[in-house]
N, C-alpha and C positions, 0 to 999 in steps of 0.2 A: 329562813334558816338562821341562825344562831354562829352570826360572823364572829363574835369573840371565842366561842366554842371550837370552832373551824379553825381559828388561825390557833390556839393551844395546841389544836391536836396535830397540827399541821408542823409546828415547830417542834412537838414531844415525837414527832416522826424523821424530825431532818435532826435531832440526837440521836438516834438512830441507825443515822447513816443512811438515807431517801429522802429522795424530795417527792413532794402530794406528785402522783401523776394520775388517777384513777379517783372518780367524780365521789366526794366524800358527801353522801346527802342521807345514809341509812341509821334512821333511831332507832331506840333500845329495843322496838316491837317487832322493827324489817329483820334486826338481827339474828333475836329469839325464832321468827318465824322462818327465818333461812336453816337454820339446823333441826328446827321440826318440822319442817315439809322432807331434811334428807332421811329424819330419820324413820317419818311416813309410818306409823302402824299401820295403815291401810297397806301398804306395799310390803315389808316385810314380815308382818304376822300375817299376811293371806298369803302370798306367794308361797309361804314353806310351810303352810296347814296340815295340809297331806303330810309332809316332811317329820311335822310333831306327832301327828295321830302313826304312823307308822314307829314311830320311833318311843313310846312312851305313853301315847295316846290322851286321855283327860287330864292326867296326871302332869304331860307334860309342858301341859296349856294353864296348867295352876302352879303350880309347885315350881315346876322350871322356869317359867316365868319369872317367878318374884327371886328365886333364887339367885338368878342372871340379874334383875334390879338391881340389885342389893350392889352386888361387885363392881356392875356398870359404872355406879352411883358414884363409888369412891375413885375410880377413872376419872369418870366426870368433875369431882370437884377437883381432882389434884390437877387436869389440866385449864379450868377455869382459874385456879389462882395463876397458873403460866401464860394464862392470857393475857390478864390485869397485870402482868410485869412488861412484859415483852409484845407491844399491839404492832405487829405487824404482818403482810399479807402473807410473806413466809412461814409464820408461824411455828409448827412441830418443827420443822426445817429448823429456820433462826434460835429457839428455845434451846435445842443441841449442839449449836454452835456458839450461843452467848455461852452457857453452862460448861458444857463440855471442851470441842475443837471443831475447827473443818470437819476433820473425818466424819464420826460423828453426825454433824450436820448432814453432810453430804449421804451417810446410809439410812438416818431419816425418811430424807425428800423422797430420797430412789423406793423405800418402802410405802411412804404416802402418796407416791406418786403412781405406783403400782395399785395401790388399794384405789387410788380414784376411776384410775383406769378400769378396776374389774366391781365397783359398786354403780359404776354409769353402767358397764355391759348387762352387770347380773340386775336391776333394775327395769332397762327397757327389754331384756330378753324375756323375761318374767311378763313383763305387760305385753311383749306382743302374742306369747304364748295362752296368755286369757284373754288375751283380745278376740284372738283366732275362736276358742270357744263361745264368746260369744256371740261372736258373729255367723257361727255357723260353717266357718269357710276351712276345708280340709287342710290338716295339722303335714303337710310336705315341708321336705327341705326349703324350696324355692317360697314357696307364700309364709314360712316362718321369719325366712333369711329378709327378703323382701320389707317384711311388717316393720323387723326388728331395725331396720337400716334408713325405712320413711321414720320412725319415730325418734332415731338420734339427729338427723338429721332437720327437725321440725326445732328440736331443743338446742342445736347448734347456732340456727336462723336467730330463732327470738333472741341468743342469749351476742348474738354479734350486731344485729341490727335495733334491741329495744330493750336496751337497757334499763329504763325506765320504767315498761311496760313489765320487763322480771322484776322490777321490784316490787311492784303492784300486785303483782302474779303472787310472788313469795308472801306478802302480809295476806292475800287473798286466800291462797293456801292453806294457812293456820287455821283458819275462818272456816274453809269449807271443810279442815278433815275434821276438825271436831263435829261439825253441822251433820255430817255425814254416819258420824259414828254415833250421835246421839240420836239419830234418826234411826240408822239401825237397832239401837238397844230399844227406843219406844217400839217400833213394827216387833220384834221378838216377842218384846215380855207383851202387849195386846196380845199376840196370835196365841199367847203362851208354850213354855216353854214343852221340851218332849220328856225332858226326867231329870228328876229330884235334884237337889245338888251336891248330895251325897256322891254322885254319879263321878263330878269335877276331881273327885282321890281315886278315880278309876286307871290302875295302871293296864297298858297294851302295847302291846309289841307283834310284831309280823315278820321280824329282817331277821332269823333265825340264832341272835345273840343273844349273850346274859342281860337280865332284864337289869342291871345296874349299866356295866357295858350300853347296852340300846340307850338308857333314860341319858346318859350323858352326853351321847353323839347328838342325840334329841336337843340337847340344847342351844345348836345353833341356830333353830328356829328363832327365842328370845331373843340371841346375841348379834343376829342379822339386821332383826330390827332395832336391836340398839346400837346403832354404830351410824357413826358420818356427823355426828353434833361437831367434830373439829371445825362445823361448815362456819360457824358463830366467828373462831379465832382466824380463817380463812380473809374475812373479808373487813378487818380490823380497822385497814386500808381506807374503805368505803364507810366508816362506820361515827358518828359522832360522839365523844365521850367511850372511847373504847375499852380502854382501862377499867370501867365501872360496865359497860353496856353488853360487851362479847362475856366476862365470866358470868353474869345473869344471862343470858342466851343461850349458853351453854347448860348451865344447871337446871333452867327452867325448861328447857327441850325436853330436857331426858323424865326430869320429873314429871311433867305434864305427860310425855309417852308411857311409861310406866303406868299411871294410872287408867287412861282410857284404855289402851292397849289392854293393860288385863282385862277392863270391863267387858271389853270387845270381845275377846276373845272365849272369855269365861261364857258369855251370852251364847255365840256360836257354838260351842261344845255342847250347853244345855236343848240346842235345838237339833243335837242329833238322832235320828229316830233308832238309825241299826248302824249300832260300831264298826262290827264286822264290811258292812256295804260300804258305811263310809271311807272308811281306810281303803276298799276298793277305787275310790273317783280318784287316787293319788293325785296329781300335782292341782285335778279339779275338785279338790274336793270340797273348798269352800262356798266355789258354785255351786256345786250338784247343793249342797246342804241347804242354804239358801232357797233355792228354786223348791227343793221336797217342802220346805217350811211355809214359804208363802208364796209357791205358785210360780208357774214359768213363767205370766206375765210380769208380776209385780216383785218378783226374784231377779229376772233379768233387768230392771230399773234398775235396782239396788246394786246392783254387781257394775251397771253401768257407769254407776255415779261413785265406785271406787275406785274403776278404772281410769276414772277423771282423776282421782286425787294421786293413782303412780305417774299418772302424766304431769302432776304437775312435782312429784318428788324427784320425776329425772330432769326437768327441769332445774331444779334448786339442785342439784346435781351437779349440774354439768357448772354451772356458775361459781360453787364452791371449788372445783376440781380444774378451773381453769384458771384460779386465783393463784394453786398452789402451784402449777407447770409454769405459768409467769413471774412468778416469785423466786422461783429456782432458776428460771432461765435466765433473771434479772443478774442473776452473780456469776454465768458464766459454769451452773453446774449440768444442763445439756448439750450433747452434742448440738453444735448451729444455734447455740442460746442467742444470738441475737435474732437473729428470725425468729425466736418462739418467742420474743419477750416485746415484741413489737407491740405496740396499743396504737388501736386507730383513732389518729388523729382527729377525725369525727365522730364518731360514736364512743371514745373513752374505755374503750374493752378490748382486754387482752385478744385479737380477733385470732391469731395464728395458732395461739396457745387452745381456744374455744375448737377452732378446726382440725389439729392434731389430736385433741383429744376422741373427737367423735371418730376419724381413722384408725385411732389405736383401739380405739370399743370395741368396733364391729371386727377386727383380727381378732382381738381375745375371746369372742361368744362364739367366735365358731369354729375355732380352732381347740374349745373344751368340750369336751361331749359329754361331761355331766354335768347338769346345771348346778347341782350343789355343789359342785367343787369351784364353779365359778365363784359362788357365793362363799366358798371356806376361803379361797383365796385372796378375795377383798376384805373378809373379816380376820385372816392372818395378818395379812400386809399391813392393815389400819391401823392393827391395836399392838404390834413390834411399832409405828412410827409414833404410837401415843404413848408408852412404855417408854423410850429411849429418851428423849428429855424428862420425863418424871424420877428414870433414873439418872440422868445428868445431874440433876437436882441435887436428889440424895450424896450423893456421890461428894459434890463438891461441900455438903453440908459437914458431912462427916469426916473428911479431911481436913477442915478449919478453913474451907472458903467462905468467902460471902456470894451473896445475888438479891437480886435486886427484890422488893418487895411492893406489891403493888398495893391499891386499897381495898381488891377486891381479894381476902385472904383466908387461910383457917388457923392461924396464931397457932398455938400449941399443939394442936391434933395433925396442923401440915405433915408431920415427915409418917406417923401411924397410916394415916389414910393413901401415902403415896405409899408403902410398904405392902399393904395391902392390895391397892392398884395391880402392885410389879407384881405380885404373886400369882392375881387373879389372869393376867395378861400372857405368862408363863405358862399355866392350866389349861386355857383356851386354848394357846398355841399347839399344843400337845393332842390335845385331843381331837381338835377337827384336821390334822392331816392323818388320822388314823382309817383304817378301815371302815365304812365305802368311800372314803375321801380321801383316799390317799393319791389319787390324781395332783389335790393341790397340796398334798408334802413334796410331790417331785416338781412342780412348780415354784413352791417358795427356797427348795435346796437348791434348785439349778440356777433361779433368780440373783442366791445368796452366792456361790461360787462364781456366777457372774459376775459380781460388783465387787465380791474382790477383788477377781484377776485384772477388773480396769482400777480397780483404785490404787492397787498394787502398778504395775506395768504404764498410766496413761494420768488419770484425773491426777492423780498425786502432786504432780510437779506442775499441771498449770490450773489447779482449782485453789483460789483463796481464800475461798468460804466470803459470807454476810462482810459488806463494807466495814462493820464494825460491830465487835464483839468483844466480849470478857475473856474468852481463851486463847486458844494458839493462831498466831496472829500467820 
């Protein structure tokens, strides 16, 4: 390790306002590969397959696709230059509160902290729901609920007792989803494909709406998969050379997802033999198409070896998601924040933060009965707490503040490409609590009226936001 390195970033963190308490050993590759294993095409482009092909069908696996790139993108980079300013474990949190104020800050975290909460639920609920199909074992309450609660519960263990071993896991990960996806695309195009590719501008719908209406609700399929790269700025903390290493982690996540992802996905589209049927296997329909393609035996291999790679997405999960309930409990913004901010003195990991998290999962999956609205609700909540320092940003830019600049930057295009971020962030928001998902608009409003009524009535007078900060002190 790289002690002159360590003690820089060790001091560029007690400016800050913290002292190093969490084991600083992850290079620029552990980092990268922690926000592309959360953002797993394997996991969110199969999980909501069905989802697309009902909603918009080849069309929505092409066209939506690159569509949702595109807007991700400039999310992406405008919160990688916030990273390169501000490397700490707080992250979205702290960014809001250097820029902005407490406040702020504090409706951030409550929203990131939310979204972590329901991107670990909708994640291993999702795998244990293909697990159950593959394994053959009847889709009940009891052997769902069960499946869904062994697997947070496995990702809780590694992520409290082997820390070391996730970090292995997380570089490991990168490794295996691409190994995975490229092995997919070679098995495809050998077996060859079932039609043309003309076929990939084939619009379809089945949900009895306007086919522009459908093609857009369709697009949380893309957008499911591109969310959680915050995991990079997450763990800033643990990270050497952060400044320069979490905004590359960040940008090359998304990009590198982007690209295979479409491959992936474009491949699987080409391998469907009957539209109509396939749109039938709904939430299995990536199985079923698979299995028709090359065979129940050597189809369920392949199905097996992605269900490896959501296991290790909710893994890198949980790890990013228990950085940021630590980071906020570090200042005192949950209730019992000293209990959740607690780091085991042996093992270096936020452990209580790691445990709460896994408890709050398994209340949110099964306390929503539609899975996509599980899924609208972590990609509302995530992309309101990625929005709200980008607009802090802005905001102080254009009133004649300063902030800080890091070296990881986009000079002149910075405030274009965060404009366009807030737009894109706005659009989403709107549209996935609409109609079938309007479960998670009564979620995100009842959420939102919550966190007033305590910030208004309780947080206000004894929360002081980040040790230090640019705003309201």
């Amino acid at each position: 390790m790289d002690q002159k390195q360590l003690d820089t970033d060790e001091k560029d963190l007690l400016h800050l306002g913290y002292v190093q308490e969490l084991f600083r050993d992850m290079g620029g590759f552990s980092n990268f590969a922690l926000s592309f294993s959360v953002i797993s095409i394997l996991t969110g482009a199969i999980q909501l397959y069905g989802y697309g092909l009902q909603h918009g069908g080849p069309l929505q696996m092409t066209v939506g696709w690159l569509v949702v790139s595109v807007f991700t993108l400039m999310v992406a980079l405008s919160m990688a230059e916030l990273a390169s300013s501000y490397p700490t474990s707080g992250a979205l949190y702290h960014w809001s509160s250097f820029l902005g104020n407490r406040c702020l800050g504090w409706f951030t975290a409550c929203f990131n902290t939310m979204g972590q909460f329901a991107i670990l639920a909708g994640i291993d609920y999702g795998l244990a729901l293909l697990l159950l199909g593959l394994l053959g074992w009847e889709n009940t309450t009891v052997t769902l609920t069960t499946t869904y609660i062994v697997l947070l519960l496995s990702h809780a263990l590694f992520n409290h007792f082997g820390i070391q071993l996730v970090a292995w896991l997380n570089n490991f990960s990168a490794w295996y989803h691409i190994g995975v996806v490229i092995l997919l695309l070679v098995v495809l195009f050998q077996h060859g494909f079932a039609q043309e590719p003309k076929f990939l501008l084939t619009f379809y719908s089945n949900d009895g709406y306007s086919p522009r209406y459908s093609f857009l609700i369709g697009l949380l399929l893309a957008q499911w998969t591109l969310t959680g790269y915050d995991a990079s700025a997450h763990v800033t903390e643990e990270t050497l050379d952060p400044r320069r290493n979490a905004p590359w982690g960040i940008f090359l996540a998304v990009v590198i997802s982007v690209v295979f992802g479409f491959l992936m996905i474009a491949a699987i589209t080409l391998s469907i033999e009957n539209l109509d049927q396939a749109v039938k296997f709904g939430d299995g329909a990536f199985t079923e198409i698979l299995k028709q393609r090359l065979g129940g035996g050597f189809g369920s291999i392949i199905v097996a070896l992605v269900l490896g790679a959501m296991w290790l997405c909710g893994l890198s999960a949980m790890t990013s998601a228990s950085r940021m309930v630590y980071a906020f409990a570090r200042d005192g913004g949950l209730p019992f924040s000293k209990f959740w901010a607690q780091v085991s003195k042996k093992q270096r990991t936020p452990s209580n933060a790691i445990w709460g998290l896994a408890f709050i999962a398994m209340i949110l999956a099964v306390s929503v009965t539609l899975y996509q609205a599980v899924i609208s609700i972590a990609v509302i909540s995530l992309y309101i707490s990625y929005g709200l320092p980008i607009y802090a940003r802005l905001y102080k830019r254009f009133t004649g503040g300063t902030d800080e600049i890091g070296p990881w930057n986009l000079g002149k295009f910075s405030n274009l490409v965060s404009i366009i971020a807030l737009l894109w962030i706005a659009f989403i928001t709107i549209i996935f609590i609409v109609p079938p998902n309007e479960q998670a608009g009564y979620v995100i409003l009842g959420l939102f009226l919550f966190l007033v009524f305590n910030w208004i009535f309780f947080v206000k007078h004894r929360f002081i936001g980040p040790k230090y900060h640019l705003g309201e002190k």
